[in-house]
LOSETOR-965123 format. One record per residue (C-alpha): residue number from 1; x, y, z. Coordinates in nm, 3 decimals. Layout:
! residues N
+-----+---------+---------+---------+
|  nr |      px |      py |      pz |
+-----+---------+---------+---------+
| NUM |       X |       Y |       Z |
...
+-----+---------+---------+---------+
This chain:
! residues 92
+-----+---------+---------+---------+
|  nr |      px |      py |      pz |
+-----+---------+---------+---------+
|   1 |   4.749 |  -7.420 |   0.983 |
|   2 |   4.501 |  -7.370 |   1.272 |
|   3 |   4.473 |  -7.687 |   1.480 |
|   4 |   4.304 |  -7.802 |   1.836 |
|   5 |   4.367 |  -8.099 |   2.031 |
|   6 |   4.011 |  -8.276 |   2.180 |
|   7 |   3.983 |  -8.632 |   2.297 |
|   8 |   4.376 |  -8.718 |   2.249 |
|   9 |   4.271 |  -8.654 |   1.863 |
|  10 |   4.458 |  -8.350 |   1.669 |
|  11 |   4.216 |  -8.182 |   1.459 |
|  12 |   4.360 |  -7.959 |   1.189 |
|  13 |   4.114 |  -7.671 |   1.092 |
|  14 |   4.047 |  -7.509 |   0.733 |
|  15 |   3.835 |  -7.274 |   0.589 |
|  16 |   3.658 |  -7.413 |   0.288 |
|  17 |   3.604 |  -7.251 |  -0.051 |
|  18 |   3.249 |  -7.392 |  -0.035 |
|  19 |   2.942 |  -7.101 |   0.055 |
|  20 |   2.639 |  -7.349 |   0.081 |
|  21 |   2.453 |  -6.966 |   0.035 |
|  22 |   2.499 |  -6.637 |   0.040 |
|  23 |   2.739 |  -6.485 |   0.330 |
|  24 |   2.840 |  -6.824 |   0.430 |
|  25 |   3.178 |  -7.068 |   0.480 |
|  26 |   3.229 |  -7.403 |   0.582 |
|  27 |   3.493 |  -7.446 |   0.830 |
|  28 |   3.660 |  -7.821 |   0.828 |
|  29 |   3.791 |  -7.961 |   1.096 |
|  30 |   4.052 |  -8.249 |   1.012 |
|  31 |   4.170 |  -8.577 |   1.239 |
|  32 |   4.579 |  -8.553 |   1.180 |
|  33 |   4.677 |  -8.833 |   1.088 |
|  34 |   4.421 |  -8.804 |   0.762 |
|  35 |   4.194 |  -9.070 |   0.740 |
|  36 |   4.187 |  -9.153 |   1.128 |
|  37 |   3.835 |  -9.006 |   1.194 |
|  38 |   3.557 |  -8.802 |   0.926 |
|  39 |   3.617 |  -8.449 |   0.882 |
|  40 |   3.391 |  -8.249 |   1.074 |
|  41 |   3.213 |  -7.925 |   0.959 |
|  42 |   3.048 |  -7.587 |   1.027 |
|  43 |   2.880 |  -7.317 |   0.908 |
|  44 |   3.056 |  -6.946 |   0.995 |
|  45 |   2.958 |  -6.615 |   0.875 |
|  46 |   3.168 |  -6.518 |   0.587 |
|  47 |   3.199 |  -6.165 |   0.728 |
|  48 |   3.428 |  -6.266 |   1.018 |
|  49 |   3.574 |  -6.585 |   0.817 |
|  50 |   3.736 |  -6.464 |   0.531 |
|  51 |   4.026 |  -6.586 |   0.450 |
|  52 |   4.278 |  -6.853 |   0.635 |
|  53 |   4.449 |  -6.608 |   0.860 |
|  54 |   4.095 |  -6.493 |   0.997 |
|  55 |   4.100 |  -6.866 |   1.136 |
|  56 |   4.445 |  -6.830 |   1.221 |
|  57 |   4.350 |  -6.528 |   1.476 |
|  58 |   4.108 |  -6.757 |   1.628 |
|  59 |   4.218 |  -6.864 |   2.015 |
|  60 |   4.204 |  -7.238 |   2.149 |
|  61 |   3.888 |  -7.117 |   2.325 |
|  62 |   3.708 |  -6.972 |   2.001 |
|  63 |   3.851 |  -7.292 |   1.791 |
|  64 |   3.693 |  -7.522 |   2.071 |
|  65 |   3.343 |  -7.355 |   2.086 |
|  66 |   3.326 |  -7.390 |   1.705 |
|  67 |   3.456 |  -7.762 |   1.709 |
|  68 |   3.182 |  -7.811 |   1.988 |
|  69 |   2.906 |  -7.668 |   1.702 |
|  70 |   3.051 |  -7.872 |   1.388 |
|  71 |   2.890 |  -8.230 |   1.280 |
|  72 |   3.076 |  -8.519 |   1.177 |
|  73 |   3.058 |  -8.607 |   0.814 |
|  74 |   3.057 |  -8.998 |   0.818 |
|  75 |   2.877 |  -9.116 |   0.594 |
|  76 |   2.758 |  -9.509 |   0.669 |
|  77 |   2.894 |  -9.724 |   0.346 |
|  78 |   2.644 | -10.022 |   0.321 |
|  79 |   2.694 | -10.326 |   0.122 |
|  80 |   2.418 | -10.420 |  -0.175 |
|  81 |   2.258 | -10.647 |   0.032 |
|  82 |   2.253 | -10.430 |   0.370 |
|  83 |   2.046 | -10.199 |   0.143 |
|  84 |   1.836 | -10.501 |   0.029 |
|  85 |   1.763 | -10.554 |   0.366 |
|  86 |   1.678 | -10.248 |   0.512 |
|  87 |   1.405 | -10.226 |   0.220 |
|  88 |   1.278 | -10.568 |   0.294 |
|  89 |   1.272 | -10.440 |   0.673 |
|  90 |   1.081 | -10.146 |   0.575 |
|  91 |   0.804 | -10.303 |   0.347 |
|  92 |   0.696 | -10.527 |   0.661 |
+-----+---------+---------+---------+
């Protein structure tokens, strides 16, 4: 598998089965060891990215430029009353 190393981290990359629309792939980039950081994503044009050993091809350049373009899926996990409070907050 394709991988890059930014930061000191080791990001494995993978092309998704997922086309969020027509003539479109997600391309996951993933922390190594799992679970270290959230998985970071981006949209490539299903033209050029189809199939695994497309990504494969890719140089430490191209894989870089595309890891520079992805977003970080993290996803904040608040507690019941966290929530509570940002609606109190919110109400004024």
């Amino acid at each position: 598998m394709a991988h890059i190393k930014v930061d000191g981290d080791v990001w494995k990359v993978r092309l998704g089965q997922e086309r969020p629309r027509p003539g479109v792939r997600l391309l996951l980039f993933l922390c190594q060891p799992t679970g270290q950081r959230p998985y970071r994503v981006v949209e490539v044009p299903e033209d050029r990215f189809d199939s695994q050993q497309a990504v494969e091809r890719l140089s430490r350049g191209e894989l870089l430029d595309l890891y520079r373009q992805s977003t970080s899926m993290d996803i904040p996990k608040l507690r019941s009353d966290e929530i509570t409070d940002v609606r109190r907050r919110a109400r004024g």
